[in-house]
DSSP file (Angstrom, degrees, kcal/mol; ACC not computed):
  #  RESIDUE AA STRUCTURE BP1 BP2  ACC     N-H-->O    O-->H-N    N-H-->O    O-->H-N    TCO  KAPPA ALPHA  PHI   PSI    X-CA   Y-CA   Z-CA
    1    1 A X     >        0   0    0      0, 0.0     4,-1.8     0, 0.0     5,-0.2   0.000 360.0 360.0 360.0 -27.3  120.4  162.0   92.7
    2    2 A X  H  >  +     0   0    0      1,-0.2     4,-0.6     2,-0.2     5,-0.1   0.734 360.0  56.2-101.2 -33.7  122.6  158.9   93.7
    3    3 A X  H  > S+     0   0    0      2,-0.1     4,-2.1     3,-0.1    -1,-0.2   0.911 111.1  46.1 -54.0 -33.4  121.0  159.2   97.4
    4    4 A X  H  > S+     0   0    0      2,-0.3     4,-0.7     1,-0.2     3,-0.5   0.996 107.7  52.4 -63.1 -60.4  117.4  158.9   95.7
    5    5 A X  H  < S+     0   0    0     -4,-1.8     4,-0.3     1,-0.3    -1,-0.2   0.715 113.0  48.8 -75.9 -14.2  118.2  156.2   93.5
    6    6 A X  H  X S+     0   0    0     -4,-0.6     4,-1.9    -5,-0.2    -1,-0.3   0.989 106.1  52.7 -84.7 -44.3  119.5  154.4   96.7
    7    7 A X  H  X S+     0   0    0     -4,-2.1     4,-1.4    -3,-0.5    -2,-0.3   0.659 108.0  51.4 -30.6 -42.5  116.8  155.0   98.6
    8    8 A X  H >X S+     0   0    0     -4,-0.7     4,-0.8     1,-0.3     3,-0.6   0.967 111.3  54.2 -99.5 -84.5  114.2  153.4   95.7
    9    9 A X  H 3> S+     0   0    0     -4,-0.3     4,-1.0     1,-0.3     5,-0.4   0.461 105.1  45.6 -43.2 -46.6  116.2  150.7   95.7
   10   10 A X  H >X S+     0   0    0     -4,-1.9     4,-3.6     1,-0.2     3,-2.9   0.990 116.1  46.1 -55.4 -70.0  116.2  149.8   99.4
   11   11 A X  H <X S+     0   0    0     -4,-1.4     4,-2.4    -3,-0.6     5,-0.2   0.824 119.6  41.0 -53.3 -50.8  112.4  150.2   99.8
   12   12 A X  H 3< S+     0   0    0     -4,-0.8    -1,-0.3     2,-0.2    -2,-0.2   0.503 120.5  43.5 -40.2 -22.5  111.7  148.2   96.7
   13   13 A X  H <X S+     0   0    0     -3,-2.9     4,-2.0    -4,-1.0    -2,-0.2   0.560 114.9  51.4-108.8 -27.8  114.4  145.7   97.6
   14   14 A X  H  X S+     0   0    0     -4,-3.6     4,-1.6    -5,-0.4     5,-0.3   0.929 111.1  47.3 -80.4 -48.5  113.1  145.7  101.3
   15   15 A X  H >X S+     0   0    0     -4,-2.4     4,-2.6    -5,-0.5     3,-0.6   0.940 114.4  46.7 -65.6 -25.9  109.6  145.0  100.3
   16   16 A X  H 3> S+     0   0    0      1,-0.2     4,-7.5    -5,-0.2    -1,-0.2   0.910 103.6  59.4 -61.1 -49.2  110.6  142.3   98.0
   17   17 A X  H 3X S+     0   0    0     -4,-2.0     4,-1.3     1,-0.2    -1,-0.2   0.556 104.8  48.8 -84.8 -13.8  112.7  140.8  100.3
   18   18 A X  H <X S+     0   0    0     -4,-1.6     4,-1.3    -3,-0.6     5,-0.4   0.661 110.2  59.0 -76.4 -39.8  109.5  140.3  103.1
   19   19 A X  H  X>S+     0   0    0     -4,-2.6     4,-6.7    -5,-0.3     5,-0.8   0.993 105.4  40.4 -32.0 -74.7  107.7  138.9  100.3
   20   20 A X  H >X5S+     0   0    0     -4,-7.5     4,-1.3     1,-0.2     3,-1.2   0.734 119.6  46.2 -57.2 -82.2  110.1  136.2   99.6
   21   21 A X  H 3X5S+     0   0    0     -4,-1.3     4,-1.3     1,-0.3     5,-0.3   0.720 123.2  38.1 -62.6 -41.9  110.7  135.5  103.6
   22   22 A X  H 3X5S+     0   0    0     -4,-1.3     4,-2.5     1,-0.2    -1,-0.3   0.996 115.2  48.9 -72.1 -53.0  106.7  135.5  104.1
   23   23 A X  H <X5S+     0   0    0     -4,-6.7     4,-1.5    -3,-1.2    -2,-0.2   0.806 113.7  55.9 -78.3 -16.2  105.7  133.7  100.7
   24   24 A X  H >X<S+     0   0    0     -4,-1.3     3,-3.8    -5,-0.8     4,-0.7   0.841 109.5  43.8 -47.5 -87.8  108.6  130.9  101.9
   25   25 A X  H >X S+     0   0    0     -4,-1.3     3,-2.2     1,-0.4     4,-0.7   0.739 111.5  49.8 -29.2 -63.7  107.1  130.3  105.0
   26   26 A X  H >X S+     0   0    0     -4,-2.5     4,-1.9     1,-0.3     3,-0.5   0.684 108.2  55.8 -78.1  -9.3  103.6  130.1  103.8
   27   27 A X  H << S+     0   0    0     -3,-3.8     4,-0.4    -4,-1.5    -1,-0.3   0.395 105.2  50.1 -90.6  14.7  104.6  127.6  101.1
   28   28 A X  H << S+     0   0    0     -3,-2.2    -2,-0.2    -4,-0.7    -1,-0.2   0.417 115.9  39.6 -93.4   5.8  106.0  125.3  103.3
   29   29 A X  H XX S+     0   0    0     -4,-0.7     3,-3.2    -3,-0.5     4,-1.1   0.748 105.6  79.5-103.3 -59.9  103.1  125.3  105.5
   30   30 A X  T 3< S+     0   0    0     -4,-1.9     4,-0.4     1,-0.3     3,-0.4   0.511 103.8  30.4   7.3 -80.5  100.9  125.5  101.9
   31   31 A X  T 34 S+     0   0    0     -4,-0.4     4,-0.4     1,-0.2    -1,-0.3   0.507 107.4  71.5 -85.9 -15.8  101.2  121.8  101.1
   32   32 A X  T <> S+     0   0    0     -3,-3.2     4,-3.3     1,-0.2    -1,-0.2   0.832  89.3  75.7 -88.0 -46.4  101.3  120.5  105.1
   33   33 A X  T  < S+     0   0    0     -4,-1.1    -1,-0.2    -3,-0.4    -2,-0.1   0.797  91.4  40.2 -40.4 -59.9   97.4  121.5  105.3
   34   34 A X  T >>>S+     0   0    0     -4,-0.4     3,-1.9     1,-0.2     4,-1.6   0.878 114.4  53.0 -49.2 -54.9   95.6  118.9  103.6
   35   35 A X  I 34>S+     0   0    0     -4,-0.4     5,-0.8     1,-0.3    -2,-0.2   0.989 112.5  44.4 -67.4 -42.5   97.5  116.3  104.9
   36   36 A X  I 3<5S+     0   0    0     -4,-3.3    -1,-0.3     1,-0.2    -2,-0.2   0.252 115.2  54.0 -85.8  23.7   96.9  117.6  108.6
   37   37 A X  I <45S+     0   0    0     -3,-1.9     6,-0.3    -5,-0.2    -2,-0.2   0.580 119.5  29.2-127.1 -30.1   93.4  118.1  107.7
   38   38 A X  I  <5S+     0   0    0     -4,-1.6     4,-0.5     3,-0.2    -3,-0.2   0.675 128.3  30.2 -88.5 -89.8   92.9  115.2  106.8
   39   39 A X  I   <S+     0   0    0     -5,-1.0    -3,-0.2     2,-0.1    -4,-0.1   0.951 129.4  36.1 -52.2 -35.5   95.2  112.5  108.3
   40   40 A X  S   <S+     0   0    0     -5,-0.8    -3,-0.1     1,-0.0    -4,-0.1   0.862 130.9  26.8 -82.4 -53.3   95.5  114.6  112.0
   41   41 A X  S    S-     0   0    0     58,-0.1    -3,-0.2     1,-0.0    -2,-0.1   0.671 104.6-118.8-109.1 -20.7   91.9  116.2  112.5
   42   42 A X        +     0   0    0     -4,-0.5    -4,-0.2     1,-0.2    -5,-0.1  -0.155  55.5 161.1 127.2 -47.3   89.4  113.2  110.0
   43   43 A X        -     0   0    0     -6,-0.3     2,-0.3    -7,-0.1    -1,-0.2   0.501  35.7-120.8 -43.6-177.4   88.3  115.8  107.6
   44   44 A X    >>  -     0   0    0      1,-0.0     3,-2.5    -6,-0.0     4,-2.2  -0.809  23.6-113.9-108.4 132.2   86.9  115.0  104.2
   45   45 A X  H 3> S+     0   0    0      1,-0.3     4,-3.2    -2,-0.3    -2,-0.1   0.865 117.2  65.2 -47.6 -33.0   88.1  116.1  101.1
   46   46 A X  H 34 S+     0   0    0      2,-0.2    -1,-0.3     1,-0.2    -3,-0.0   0.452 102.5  55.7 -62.4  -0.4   84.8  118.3  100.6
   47   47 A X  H <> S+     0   0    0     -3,-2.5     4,-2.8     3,-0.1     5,-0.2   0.648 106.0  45.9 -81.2 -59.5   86.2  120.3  103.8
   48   48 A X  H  X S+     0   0    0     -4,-2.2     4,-2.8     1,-0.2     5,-0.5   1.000 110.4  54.2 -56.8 -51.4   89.4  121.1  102.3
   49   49 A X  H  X S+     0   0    0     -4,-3.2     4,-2.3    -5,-0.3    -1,-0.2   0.821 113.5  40.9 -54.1 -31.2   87.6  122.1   99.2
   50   50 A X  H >> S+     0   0    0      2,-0.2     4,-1.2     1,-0.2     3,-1.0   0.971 114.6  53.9 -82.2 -59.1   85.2  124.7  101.2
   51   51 A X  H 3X S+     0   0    0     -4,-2.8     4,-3.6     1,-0.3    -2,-0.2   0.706 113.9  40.4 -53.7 -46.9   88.1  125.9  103.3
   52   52 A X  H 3X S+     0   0    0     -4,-2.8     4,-3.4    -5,-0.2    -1,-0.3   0.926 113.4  59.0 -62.5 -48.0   90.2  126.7  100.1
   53   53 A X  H <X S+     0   0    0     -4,-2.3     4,-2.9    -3,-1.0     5,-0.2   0.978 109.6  36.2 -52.8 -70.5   87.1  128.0   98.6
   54   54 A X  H  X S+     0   0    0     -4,-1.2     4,-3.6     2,-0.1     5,-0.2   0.973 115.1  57.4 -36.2 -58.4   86.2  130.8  101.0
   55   55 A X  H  X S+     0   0    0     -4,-3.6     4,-2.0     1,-0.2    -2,-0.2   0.925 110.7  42.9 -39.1 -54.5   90.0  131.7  101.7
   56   56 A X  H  X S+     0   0    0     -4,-3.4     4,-1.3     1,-0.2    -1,-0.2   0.843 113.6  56.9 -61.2 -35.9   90.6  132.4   98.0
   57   57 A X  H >X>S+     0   0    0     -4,-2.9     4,-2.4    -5,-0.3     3,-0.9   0.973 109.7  40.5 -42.4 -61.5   87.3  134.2   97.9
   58   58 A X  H 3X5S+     0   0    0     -4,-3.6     4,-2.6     1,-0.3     5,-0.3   0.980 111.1  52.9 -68.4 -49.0   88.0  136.6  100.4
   59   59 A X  H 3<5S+     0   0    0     -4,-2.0     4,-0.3    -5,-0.2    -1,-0.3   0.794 117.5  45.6 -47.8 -28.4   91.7  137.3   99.4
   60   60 A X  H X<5S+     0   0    0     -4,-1.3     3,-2.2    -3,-0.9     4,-0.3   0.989 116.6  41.4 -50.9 -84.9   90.1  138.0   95.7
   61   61 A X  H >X5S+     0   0    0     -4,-2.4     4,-1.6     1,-0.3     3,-1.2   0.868 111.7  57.9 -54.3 -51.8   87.3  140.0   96.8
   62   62 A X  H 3X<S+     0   0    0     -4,-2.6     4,-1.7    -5,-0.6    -1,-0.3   0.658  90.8  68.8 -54.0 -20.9   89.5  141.8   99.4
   63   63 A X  H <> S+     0   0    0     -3,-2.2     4,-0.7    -4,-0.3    56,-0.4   0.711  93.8  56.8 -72.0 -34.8   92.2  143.2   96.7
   64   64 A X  H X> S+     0   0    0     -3,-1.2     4,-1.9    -4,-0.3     3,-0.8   0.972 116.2  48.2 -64.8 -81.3   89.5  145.9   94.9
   65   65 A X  H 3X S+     0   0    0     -4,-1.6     4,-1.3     1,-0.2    -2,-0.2   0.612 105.6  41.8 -36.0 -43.1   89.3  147.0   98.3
   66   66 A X  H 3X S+     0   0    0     -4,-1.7     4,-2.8     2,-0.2    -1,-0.2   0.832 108.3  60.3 -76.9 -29.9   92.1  147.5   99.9
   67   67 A X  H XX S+     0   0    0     -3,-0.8     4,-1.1    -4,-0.7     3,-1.1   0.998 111.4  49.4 -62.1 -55.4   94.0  149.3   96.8
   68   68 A X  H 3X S+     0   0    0     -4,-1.9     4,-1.9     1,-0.3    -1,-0.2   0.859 115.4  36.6 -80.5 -38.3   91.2  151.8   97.1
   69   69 A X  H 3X S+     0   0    0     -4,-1.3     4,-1.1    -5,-0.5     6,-0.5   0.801 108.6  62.1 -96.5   3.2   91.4  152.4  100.8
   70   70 A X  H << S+     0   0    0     -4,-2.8     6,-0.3    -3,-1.1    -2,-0.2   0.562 113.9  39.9 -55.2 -38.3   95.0  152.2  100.7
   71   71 A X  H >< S+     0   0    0     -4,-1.1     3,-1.8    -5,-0.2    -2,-0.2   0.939 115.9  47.7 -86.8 -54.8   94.5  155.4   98.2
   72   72 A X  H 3< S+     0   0    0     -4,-1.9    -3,-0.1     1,-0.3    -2,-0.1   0.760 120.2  28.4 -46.4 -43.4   92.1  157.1   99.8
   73   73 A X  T 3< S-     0   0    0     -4,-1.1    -1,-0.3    -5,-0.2    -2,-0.1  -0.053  96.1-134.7-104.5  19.4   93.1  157.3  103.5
   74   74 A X    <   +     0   0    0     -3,-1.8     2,-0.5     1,-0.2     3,-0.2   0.715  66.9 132.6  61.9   6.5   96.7  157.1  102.4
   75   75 A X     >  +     0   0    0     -6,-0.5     4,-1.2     1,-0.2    -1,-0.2  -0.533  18.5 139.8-112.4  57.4   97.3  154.8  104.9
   76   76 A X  H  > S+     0   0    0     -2,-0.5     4,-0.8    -6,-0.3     5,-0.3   0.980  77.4  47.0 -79.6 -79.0   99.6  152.1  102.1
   77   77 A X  H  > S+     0   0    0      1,-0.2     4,-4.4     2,-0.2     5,-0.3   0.768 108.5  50.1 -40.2 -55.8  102.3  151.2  104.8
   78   78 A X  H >> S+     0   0    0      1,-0.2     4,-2.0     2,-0.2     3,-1.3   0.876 113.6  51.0 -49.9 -71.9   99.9  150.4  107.8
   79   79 A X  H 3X S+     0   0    0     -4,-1.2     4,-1.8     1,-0.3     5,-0.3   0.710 117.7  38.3 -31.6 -59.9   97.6  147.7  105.0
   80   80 A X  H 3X S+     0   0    0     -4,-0.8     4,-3.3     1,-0.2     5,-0.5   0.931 112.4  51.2 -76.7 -39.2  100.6  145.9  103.9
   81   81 A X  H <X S+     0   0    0     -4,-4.4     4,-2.1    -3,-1.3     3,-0.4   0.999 118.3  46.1 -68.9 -44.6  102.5  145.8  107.5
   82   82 A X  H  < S+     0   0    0     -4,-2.0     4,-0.3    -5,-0.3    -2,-0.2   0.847 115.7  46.2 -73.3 -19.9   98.6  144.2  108.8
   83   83 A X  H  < S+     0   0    0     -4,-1.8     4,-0.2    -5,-0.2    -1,-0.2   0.771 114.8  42.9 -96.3   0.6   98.4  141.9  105.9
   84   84 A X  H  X S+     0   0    0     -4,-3.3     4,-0.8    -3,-0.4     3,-0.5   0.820 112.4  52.7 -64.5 -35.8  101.8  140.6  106.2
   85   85 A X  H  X S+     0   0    0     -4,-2.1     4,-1.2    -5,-0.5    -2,-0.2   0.543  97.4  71.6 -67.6 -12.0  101.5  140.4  110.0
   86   86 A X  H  > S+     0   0    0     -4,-0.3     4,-1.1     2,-0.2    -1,-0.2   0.595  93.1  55.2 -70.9 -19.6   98.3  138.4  109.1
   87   87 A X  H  4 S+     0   0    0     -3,-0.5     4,-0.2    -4,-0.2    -2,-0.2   0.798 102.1  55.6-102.8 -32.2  100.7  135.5  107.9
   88   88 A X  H >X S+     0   0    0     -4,-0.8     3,-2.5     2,-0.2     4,-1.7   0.968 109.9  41.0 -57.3 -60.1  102.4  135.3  111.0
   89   89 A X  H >< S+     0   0    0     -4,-1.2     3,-0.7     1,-0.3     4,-0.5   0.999 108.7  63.8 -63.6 -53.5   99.1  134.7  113.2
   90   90 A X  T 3X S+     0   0    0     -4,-1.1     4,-0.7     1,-0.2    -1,-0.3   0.905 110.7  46.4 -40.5 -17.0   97.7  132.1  110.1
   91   91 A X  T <4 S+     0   0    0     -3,-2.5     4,-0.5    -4,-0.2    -2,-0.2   0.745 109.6  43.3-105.5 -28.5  100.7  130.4  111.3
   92   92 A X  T << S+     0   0    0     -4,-1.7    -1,-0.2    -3,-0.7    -2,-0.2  -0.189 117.5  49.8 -98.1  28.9  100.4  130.6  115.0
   93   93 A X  T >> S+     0   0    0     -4,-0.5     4,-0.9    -3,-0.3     3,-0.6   0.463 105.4  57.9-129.6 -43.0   96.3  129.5  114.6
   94   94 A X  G >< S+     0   0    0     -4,-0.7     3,-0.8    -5,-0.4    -2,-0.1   0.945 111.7  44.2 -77.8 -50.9   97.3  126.5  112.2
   95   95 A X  G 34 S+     0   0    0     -4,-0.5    -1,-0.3     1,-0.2    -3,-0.1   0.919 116.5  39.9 -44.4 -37.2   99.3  125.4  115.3
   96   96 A X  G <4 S+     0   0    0     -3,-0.6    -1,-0.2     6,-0.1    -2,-0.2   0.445  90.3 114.0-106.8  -6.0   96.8  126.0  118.0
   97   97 A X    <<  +     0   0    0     -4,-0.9     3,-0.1    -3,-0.8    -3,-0.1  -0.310  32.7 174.6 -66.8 135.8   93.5  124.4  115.3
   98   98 A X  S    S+     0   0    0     -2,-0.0     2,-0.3   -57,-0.0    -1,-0.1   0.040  72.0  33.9-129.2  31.3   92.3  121.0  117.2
   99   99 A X  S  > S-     0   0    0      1,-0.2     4,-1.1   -57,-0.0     5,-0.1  -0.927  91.7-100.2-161.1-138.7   89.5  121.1  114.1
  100  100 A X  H  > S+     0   0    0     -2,-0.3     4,-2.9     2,-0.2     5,-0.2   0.866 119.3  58.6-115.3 -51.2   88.8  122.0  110.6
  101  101 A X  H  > S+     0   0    0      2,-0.2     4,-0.8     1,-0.2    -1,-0.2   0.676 103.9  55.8 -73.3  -1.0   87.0  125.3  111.6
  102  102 A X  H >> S+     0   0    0      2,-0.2     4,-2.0     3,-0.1     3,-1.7   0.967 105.9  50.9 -40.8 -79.8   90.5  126.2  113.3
  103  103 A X  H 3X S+     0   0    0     -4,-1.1     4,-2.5     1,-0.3     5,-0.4   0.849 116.7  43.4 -69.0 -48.0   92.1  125.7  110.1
  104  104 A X  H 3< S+     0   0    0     -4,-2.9    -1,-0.3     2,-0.2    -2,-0.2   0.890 106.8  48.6 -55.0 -36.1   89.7  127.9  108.6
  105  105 A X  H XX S+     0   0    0     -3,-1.7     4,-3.8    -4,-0.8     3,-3.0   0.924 117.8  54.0 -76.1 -66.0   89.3  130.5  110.7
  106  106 A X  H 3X S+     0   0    0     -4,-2.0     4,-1.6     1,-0.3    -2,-0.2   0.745 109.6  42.2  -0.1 -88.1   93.3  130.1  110.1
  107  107 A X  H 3< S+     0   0    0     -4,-2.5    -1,-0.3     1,-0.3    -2,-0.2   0.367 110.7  59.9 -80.3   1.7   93.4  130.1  106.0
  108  108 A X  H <> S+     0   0    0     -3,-3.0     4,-2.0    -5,-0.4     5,-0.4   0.797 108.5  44.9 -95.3 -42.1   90.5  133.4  106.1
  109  109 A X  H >X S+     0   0    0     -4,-3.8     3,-2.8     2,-0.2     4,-2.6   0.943 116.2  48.1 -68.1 -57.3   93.3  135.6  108.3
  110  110 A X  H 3< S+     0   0    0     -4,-1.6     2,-1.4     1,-0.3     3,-0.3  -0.530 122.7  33.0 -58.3-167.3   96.3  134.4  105.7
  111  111 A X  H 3> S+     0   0    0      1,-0.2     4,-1.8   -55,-0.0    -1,-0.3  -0.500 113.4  55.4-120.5  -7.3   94.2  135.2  102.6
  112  112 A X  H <X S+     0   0    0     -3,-2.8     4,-4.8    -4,-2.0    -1,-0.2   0.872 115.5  46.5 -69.7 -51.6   92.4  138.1  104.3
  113  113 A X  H  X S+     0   0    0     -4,-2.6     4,-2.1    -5,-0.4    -3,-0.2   0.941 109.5  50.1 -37.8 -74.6   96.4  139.1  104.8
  114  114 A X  H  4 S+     0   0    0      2,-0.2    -1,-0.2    -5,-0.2     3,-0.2   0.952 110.7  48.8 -38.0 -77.2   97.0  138.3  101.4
  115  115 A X  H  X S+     0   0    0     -4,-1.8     4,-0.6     1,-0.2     3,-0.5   0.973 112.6  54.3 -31.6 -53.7   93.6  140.8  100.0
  116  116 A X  H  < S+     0   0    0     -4,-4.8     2,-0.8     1,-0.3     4,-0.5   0.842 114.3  28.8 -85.7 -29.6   94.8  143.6  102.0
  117  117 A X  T  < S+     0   0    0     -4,-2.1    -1,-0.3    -3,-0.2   -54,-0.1  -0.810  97.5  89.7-111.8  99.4   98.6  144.2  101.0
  118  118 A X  T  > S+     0   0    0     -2,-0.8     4,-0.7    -3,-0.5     3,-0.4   0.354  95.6  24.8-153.4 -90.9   98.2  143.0   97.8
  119  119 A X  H >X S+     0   0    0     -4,-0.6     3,-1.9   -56,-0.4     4,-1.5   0.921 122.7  52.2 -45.4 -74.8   97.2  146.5   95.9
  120  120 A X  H 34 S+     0   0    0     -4,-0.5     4,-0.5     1,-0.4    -1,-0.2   0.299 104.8  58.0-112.4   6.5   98.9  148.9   98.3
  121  121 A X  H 3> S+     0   0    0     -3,-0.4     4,-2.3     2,-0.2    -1,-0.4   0.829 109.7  42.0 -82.4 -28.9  102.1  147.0   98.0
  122  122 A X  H <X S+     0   0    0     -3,-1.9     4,-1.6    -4,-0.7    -2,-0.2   0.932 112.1  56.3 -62.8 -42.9  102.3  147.5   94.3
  123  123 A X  H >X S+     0   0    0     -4,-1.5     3,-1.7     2,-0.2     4,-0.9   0.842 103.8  49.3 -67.0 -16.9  101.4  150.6   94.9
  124  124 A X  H >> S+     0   0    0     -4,-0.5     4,-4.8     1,-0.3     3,-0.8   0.969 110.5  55.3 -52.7 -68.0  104.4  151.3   97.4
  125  125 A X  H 3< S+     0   0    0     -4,-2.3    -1,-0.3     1,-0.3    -2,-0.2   0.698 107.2  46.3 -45.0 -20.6  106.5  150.0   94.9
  126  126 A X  H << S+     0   0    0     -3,-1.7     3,-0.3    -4,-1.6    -2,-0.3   0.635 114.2  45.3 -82.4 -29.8  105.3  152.3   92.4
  127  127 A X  H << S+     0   0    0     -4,-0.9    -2,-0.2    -3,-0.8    -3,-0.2   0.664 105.8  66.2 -85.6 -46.7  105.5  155.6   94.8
  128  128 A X  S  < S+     0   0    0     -4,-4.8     2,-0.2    -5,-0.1    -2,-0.2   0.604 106.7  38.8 -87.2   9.0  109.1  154.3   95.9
  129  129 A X  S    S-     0   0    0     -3,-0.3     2,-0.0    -5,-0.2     5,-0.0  -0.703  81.8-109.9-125.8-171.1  110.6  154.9   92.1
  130  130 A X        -     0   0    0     -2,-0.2    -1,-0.2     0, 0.0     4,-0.1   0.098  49.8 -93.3 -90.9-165.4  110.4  157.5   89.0
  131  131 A X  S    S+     0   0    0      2,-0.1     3,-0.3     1,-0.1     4,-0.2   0.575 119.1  65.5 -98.9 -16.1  108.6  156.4   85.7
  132  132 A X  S    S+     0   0    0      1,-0.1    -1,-0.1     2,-0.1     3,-0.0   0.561 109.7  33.6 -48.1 -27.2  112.3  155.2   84.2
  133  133 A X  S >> S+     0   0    0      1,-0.1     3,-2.7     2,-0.1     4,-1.8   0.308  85.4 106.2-138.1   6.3  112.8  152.6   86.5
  134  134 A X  H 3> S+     0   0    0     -3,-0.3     4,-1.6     1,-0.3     5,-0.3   0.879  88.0  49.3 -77.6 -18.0  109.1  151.1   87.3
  135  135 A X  H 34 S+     0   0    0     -4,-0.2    -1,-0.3     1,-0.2    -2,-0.1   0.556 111.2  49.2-106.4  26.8  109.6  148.2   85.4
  136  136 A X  H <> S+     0   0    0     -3,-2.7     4,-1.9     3,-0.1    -2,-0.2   0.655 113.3  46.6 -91.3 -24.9  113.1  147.4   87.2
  137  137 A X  H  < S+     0   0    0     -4,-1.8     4,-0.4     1,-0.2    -2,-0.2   0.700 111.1  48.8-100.0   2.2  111.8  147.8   90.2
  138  138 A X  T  X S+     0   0    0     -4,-1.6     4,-1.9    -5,-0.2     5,-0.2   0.676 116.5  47.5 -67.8 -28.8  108.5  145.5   89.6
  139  139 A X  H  > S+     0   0    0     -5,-0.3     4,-1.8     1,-0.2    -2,-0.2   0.997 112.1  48.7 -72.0 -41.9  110.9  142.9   88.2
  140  140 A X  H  X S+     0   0    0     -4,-1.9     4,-0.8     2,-0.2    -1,-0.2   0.566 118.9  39.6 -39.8 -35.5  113.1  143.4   91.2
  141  141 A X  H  > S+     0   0    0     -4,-0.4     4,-0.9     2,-0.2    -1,-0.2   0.742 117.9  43.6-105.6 -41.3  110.1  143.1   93.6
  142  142 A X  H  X S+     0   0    0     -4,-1.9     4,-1.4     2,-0.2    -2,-0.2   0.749 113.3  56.8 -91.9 -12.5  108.0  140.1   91.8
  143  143 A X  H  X S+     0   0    0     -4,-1.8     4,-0.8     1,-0.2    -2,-0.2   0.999 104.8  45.5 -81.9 -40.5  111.3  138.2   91.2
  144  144 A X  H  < S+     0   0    0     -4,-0.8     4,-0.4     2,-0.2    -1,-0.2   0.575 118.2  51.6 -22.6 -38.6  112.1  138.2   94.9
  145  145 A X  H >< S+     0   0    0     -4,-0.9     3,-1.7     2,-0.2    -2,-0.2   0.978 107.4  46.5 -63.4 -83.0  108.1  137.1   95.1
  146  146 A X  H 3< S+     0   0    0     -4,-1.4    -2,-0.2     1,-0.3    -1,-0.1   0.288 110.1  59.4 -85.3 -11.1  108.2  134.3   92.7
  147  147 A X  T 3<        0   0    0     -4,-0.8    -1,-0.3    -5,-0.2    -2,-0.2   0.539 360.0 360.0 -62.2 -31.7  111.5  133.3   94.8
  148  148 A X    <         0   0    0     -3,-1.7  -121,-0.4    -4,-0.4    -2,-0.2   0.124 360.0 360.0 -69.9 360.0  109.6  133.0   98.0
């Protein structure tokens, strides 16, 4: 038993802990955008506004989905390791943008990233403990988020 409940923890404490390092990163980049969209590349505030608008769409839209193919094909790990690996390459495209549809193309992979491990990370968390302990290890997991 005392193996198990190590085990929950590490996988609960391991995803948490790639939240917070990923959700760092991308809010120190977060606030840098607008200002390098603006001051760097010309754009207009009505630019930012679409860029933000699509991104958020899709990550939205993208969340229904993925929890549900995440269940179906079983395949939870792979969805979270591609949208977490999505936040690295939004980060190496925001470098390499020399315009505003850079920086889009940019903010659609992070928030595509974002849709896709979204659902089939809760559910991981949910898989990696008993029914005693899901709302230590959700606190454990979103405090470690909301720390990032």
């Amino acid at each position: 038993m005392e193996i198990k409940k190590k085990r929950v923890l590490s996988n609960v404490a391991l995803i948490g802990l790639v939240s917070l390092f990923v959700d760092m990163s991308t809010e120190m980049v977060y606030p840098l955008v607008p200002l390098f969209l603006t001051a760097t590349l010309g754009s207009t505030p009505l630019i930012i506004g679409i860029i933000e608008g699509i991104a958020e769409s899709i990550a939205s839209l993208l969340k229904v989905f993925s929890g549900y193919i995440g269940d179906v094909r079983q395949n939870k790990k792979r969805l979270v390791f591609a949208g977490y690996s999505a936040s690295v390459i939004y980060k190496i495209m925001l470098i390499l943008s020399t315009s505003w549809l850079g920086v889009l193309a940019a903010r659609v992979i992070d928030r595509t990233g974002k849709g896709i491990r979204t659902a089939p990370r809760d559910a991981l968390v949910a898989e990696s403990c008993d029914e005693n302990n899901l709302g230590g290890s959700f606190g454990l997991h979103k405090m470690l988020d909301m720390l990032g």
